[in-house]
Backbone as ProteinMPNN parsed JSONL, in Angstrom:
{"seq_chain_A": "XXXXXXXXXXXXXXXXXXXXXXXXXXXXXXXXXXXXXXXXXXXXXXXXXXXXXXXXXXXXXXXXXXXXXXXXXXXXXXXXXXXXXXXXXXXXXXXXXXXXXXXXXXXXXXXXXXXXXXXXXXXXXXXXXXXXXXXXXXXXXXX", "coords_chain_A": {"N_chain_A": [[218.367, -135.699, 293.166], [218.915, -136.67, 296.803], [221.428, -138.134, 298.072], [221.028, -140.724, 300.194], [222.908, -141.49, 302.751], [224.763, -139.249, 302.46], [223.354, -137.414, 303.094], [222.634, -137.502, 305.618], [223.119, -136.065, 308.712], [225.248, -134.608, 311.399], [224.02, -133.671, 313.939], [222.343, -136.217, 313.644], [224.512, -138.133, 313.797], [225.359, -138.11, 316.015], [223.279, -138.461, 317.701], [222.548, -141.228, 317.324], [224.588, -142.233, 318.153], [224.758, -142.121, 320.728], [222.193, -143.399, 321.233], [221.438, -145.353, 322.512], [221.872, -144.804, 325.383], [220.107, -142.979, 325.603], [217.459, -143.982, 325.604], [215.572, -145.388, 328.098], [215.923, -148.178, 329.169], [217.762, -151.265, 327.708], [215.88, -152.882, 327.205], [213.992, -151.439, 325.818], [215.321, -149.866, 323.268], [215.997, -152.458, 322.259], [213.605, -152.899, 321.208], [213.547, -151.124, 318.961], [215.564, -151.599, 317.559], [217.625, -154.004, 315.836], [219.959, -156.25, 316.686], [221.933, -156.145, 315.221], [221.993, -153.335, 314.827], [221.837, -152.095, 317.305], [224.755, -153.009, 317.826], [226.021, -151.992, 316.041], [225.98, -149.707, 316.769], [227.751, -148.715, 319.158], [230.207, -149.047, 317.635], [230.058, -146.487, 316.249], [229.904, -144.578, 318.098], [232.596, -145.437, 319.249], [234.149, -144.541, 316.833], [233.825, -141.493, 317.114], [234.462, -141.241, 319.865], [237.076, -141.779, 319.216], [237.99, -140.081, 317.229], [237.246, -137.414, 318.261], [238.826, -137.216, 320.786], [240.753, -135.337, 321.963], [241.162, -133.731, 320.602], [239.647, -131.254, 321.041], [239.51, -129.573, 323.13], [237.837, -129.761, 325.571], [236.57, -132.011, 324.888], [236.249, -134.45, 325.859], [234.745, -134.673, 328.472], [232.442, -134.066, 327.314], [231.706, -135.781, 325.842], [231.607, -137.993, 327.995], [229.636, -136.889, 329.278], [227.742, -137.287, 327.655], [227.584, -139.771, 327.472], [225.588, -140.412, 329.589], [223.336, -139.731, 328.338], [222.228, -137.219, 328.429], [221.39, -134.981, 326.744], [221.819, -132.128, 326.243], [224.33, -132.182, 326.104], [224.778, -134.185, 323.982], [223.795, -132.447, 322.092], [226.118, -130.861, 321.951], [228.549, -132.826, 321.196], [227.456, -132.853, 318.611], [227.742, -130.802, 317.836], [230.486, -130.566, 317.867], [231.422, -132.037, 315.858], [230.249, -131.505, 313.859], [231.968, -130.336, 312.982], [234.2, -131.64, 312.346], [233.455, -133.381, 310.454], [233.951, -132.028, 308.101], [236.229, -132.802, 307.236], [236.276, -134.725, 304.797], [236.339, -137.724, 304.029], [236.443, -138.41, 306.85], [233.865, -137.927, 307.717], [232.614, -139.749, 305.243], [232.824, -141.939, 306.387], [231.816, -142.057, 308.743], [229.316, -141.57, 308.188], [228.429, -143.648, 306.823], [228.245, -145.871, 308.591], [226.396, -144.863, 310.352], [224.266, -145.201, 308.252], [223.82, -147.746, 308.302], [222.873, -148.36, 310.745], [220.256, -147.055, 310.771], [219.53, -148.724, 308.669], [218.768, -150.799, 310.026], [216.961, -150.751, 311.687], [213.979, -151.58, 313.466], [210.784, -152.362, 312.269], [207.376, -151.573, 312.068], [205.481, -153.904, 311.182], [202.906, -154.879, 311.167], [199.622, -155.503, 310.874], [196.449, -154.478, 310.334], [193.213, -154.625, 310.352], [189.312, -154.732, 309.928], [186.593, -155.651, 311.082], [182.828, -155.47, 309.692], [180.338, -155.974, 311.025], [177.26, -156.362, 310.373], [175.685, -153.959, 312.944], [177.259, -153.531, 314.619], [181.303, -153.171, 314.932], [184.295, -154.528, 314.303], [187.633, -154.251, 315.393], [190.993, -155.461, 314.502], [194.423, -155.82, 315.544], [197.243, -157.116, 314.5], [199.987, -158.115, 316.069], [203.951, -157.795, 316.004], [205.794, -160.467, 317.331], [203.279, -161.878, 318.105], [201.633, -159.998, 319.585], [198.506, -158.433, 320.056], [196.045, -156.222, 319.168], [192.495, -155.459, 320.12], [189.4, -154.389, 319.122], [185.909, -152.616, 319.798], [183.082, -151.401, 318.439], [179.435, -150.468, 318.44], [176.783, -149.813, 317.149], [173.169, -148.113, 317.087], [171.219, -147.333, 314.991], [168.552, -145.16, 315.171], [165.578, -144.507, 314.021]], "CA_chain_A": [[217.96, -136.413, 294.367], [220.322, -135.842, 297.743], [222.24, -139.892, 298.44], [220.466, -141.025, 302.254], [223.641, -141.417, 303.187], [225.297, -138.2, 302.227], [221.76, -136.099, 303.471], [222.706, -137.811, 307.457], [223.935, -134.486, 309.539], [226.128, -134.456, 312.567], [223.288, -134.159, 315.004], [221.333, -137.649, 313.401], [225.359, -139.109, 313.772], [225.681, -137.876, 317.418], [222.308, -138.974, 318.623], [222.186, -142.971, 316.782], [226.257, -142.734, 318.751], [225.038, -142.175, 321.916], [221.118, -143.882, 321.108], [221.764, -146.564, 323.632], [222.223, -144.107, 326.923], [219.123, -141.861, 325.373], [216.696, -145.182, 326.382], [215.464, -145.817, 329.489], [216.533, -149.242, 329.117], [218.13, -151.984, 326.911], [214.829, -153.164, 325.809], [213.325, -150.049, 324.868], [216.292, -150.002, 322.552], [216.051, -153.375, 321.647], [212.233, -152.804, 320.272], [213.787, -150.017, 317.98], [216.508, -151.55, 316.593], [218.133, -155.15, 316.025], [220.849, -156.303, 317.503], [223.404, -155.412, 314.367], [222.167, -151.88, 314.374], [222.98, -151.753, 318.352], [226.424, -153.231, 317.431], [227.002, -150.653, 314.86], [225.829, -147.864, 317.342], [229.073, -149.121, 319.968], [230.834, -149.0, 316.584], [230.107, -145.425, 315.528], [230.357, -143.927, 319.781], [234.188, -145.579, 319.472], [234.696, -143.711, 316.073], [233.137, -140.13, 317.663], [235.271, -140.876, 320.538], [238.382, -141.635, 318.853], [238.158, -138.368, 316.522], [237.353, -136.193, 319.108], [239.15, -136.978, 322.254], [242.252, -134.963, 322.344], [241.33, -132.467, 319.512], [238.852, -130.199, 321.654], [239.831, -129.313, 325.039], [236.359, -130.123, 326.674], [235.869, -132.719, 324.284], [235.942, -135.884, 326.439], [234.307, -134.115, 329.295], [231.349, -133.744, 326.766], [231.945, -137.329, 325.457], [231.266, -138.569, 329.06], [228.02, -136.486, 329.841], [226.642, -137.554, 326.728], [226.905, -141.456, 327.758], [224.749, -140.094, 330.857], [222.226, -139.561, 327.93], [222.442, -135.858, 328.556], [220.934, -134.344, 325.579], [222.18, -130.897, 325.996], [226.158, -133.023, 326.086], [224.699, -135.135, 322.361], [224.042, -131.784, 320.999], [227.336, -130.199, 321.712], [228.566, -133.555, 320.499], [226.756, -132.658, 317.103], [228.483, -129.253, 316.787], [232.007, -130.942, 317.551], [230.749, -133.595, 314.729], [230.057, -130.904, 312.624], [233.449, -129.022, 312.437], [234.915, -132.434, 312.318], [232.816, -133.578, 309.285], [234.661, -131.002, 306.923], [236.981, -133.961, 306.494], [235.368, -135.934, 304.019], [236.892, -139.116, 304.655], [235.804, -138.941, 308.441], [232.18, -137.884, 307.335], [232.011, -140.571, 304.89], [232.8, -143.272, 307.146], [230.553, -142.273, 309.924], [227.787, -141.585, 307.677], [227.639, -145.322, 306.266], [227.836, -146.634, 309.722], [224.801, -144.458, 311.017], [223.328, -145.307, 307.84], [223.981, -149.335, 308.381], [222.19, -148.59, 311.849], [219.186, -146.894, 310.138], [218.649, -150.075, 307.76], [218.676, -151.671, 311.261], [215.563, -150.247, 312.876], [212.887, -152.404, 313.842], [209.675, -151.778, 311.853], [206.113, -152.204, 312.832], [205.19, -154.634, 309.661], [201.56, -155.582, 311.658], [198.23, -155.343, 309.872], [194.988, -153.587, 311.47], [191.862, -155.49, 310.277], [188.7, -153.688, 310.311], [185.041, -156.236, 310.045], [181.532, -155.03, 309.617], [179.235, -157.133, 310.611], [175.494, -155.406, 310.782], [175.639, -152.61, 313.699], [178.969, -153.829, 314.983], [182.121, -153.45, 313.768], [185.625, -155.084, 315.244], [189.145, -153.824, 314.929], [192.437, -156.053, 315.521], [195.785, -155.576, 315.023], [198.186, -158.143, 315.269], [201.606, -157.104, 315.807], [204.994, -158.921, 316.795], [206.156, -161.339, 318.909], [201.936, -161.987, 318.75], [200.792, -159.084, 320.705], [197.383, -157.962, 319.679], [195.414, -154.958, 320.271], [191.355, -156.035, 319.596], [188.49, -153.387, 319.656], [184.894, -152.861, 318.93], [182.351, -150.155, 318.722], [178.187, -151.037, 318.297], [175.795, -147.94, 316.931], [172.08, -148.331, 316.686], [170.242, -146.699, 314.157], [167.459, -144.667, 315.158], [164.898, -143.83, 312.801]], "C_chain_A": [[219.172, -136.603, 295.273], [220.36, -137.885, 297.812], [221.433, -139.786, 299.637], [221.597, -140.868, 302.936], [224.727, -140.208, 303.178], [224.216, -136.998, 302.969], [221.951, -136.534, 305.309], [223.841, -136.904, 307.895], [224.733, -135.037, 310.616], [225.143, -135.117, 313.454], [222.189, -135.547, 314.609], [222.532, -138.528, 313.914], [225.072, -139.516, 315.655], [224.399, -138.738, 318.108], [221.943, -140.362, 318.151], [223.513, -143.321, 317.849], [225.654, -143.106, 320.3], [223.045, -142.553, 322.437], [220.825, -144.454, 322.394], [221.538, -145.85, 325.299], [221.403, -143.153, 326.843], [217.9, -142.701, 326.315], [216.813, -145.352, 327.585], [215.936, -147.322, 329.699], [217.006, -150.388, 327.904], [216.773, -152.521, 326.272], [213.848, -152.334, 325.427], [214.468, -149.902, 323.925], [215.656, -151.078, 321.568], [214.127, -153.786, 320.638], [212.135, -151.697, 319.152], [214.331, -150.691, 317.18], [217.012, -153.163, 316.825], [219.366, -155.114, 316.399], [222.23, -156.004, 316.695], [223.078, -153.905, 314.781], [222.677, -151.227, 316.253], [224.577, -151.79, 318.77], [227.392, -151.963, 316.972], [226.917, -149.204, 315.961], [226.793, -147.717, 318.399], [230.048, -148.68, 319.249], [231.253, -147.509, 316.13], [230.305, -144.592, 316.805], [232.215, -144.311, 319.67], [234.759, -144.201, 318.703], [234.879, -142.267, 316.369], [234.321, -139.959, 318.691], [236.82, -140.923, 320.243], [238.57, -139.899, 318.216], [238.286, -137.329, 317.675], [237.918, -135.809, 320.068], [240.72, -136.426, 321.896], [242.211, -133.818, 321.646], [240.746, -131.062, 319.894], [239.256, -130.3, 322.864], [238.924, -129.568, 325.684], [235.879, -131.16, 325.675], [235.16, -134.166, 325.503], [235.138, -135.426, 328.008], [231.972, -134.308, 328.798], [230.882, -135.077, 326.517], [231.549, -138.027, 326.61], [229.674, -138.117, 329.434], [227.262, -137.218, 328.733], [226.261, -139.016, 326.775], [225.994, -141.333, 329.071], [223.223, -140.167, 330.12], [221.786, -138.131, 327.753], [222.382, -135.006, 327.402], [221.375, -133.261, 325.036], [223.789, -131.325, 325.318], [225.918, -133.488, 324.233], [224.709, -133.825, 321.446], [225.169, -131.053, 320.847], [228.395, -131.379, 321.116], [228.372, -133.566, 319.145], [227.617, -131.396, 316.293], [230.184, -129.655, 316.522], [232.309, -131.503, 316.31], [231.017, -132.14, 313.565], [231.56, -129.988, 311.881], [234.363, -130.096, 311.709], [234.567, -133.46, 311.102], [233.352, -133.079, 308.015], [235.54, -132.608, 306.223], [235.95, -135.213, 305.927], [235.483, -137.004, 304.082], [235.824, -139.523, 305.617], [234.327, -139.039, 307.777], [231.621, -138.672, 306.388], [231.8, -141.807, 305.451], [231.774, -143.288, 308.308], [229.232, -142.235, 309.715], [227.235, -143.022, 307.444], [227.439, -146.215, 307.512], [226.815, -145.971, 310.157], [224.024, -144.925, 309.729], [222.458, -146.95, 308.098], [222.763, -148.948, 309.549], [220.843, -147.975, 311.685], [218.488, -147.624, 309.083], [218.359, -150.786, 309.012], [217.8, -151.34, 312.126], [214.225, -150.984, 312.417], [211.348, -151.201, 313.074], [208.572, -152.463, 312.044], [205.599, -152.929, 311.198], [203.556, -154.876, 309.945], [200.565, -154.793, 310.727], [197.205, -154.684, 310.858], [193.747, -154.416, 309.818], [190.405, -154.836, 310.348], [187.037, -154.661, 310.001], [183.79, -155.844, 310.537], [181.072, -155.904, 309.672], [177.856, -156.317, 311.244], [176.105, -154.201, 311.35], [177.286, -152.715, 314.477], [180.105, -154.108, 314.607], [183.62, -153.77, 314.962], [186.691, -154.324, 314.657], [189.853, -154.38, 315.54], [193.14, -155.667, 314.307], [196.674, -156.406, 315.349], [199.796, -157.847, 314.737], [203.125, -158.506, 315.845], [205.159, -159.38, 318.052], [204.419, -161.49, 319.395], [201.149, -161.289, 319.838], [199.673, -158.32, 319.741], [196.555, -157.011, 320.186], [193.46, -155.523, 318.965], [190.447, -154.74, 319.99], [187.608, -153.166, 318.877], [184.266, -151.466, 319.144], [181.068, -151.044, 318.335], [177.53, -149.452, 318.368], [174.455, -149.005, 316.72], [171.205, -147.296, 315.913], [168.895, -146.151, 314.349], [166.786, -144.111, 314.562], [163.486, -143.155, 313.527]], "O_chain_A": [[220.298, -136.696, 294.786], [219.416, -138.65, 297.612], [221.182, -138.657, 300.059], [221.498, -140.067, 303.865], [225.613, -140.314, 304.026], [224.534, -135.846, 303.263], [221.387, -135.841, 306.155], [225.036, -136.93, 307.597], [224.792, -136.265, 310.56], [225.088, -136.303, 313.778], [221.26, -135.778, 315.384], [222.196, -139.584, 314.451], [224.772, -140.537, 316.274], [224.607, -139.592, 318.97], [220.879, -140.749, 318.634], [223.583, -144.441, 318.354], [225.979, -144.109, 320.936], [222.564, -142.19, 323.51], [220.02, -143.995, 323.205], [221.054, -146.499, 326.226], [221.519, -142.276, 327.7], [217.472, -142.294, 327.396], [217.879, -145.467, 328.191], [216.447, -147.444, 330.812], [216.287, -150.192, 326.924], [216.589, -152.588, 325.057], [212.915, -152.662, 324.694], [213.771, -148.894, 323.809], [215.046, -150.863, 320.521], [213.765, -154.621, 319.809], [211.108, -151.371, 318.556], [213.906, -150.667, 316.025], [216.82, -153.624, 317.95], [219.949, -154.033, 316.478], [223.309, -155.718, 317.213], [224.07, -153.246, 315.093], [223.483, -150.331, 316.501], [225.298, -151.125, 319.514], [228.455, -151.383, 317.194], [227.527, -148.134, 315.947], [226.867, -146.547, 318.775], [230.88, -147.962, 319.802], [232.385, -147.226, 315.738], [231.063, -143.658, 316.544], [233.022, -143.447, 320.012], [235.381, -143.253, 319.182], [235.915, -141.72, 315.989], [235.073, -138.986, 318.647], [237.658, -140.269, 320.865], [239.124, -138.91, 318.695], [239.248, -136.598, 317.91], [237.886, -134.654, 320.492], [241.662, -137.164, 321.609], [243.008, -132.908, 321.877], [241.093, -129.999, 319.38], [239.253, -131.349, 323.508], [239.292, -129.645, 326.857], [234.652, -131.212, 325.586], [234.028, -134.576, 325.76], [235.092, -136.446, 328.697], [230.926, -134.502, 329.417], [229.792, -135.479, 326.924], [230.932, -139.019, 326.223], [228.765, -138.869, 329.786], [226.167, -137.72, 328.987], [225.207, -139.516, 326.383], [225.706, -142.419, 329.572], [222.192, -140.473, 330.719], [220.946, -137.901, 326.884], [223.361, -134.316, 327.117], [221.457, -133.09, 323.819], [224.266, -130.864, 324.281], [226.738, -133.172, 323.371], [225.315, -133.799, 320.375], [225.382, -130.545, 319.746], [229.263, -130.839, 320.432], [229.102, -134.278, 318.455], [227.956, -131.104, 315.146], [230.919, -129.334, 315.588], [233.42, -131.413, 315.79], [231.878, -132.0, 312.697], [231.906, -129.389, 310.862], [235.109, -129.802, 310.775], [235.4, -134.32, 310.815], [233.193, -133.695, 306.96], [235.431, -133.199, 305.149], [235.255, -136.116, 306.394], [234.389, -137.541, 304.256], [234.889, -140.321, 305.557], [233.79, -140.083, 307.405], [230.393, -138.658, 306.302], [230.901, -142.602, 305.173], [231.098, -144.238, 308.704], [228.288, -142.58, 310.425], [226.125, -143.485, 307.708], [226.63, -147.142, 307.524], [225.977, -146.812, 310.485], [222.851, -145.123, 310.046], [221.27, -147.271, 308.103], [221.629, -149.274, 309.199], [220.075, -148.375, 312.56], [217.358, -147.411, 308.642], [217.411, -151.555, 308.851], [217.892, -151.65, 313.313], [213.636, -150.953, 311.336], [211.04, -150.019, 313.228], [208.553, -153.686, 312.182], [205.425, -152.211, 310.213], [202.88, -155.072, 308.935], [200.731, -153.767, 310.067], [197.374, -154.487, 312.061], [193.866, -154.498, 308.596], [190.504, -154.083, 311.317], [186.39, -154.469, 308.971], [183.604, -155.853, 311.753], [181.096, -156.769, 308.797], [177.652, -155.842, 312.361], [176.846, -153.463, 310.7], [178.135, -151.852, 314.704], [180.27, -155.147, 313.968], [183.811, -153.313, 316.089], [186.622, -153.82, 313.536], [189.886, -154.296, 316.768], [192.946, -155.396, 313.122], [196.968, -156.498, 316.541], [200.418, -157.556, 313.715], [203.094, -159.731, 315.727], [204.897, -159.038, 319.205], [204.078, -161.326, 320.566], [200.35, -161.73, 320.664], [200.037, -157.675, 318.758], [196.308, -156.888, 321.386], [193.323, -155.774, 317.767], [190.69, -154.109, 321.018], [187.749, -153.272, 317.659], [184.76, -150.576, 319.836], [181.283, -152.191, 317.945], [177.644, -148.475, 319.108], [174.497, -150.183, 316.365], [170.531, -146.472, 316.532], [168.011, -146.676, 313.672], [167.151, -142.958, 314.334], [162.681, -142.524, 312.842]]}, "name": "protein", "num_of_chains": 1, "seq": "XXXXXXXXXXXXXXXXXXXXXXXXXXXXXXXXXXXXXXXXXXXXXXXXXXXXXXXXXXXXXXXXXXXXXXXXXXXXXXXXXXXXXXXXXXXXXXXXXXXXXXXXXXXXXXXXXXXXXXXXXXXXXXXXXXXXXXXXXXXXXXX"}
């Protein structure tokens, strides 16, 4: 059986680093992930940018588009990641911080409900922060 934390690639590091600037806004973020695992994802963008800036000639060039959010920039990000991964050290330390920020993702815990009563039947769901989604259907039996 592969470790979780040993099985997290380059491109899962690159795109939790630069998560934050993928989102259209801070609280589309903040309904993913709690506020440690956005910490840690500041945390693991420093580390990315420390390693890389000076070692690739277009690194920090790349390093800048990719806080634009710039997808094509996160995955060349991923390949820099990946050369730069060889060192086991580096690649163990950045793995446990993306992994920290993958115990840190917001999960939908809500229930769905489902009651029969005769020809009509209800469905709720009650979620967080008390937002509810309610819905019915009604059949009649023609014989």
């Amino acid at each position: 059986m592969t470790d979780p934390v040993t099985a997290i690639t380059a491109s899962t590091i690159a795109t939790l680093a630069f998560q934050k600037f993928i989102e259209s806004g801070a609280g589309e973020l903040a309904k993913k992930f709690t506020e440690t695992g956005i910490k840690k994802m500041d945390v693991l963008r420093q580390k990315v940018w420390e390693r890389l800036r000076g070692k690739h000639q277009e690194a920090e060039a790349i390093l800048m588009e990719a806080e634009t959010g710039n997808k094509q920039a996160i995955e060349s990000v991923s390949k820099l990641l990946d050369v730069e991964m060889l060192d086991r050290k580096f690649a163990a330390e950045i793995r446990a911080i993306a992994h920290e920020i993958t115990l840190n993702q917001v999960q939908d815990n809500s229930s769905m409900n489902q009651t029969n009563y005769g020809g009509t039947n209800y469905q709720t769901k009650t979620g967080d922060n008390n937002t509810n989604f309610f819905g019915g259907s009604h059949s009649h039996d023609r014989k």
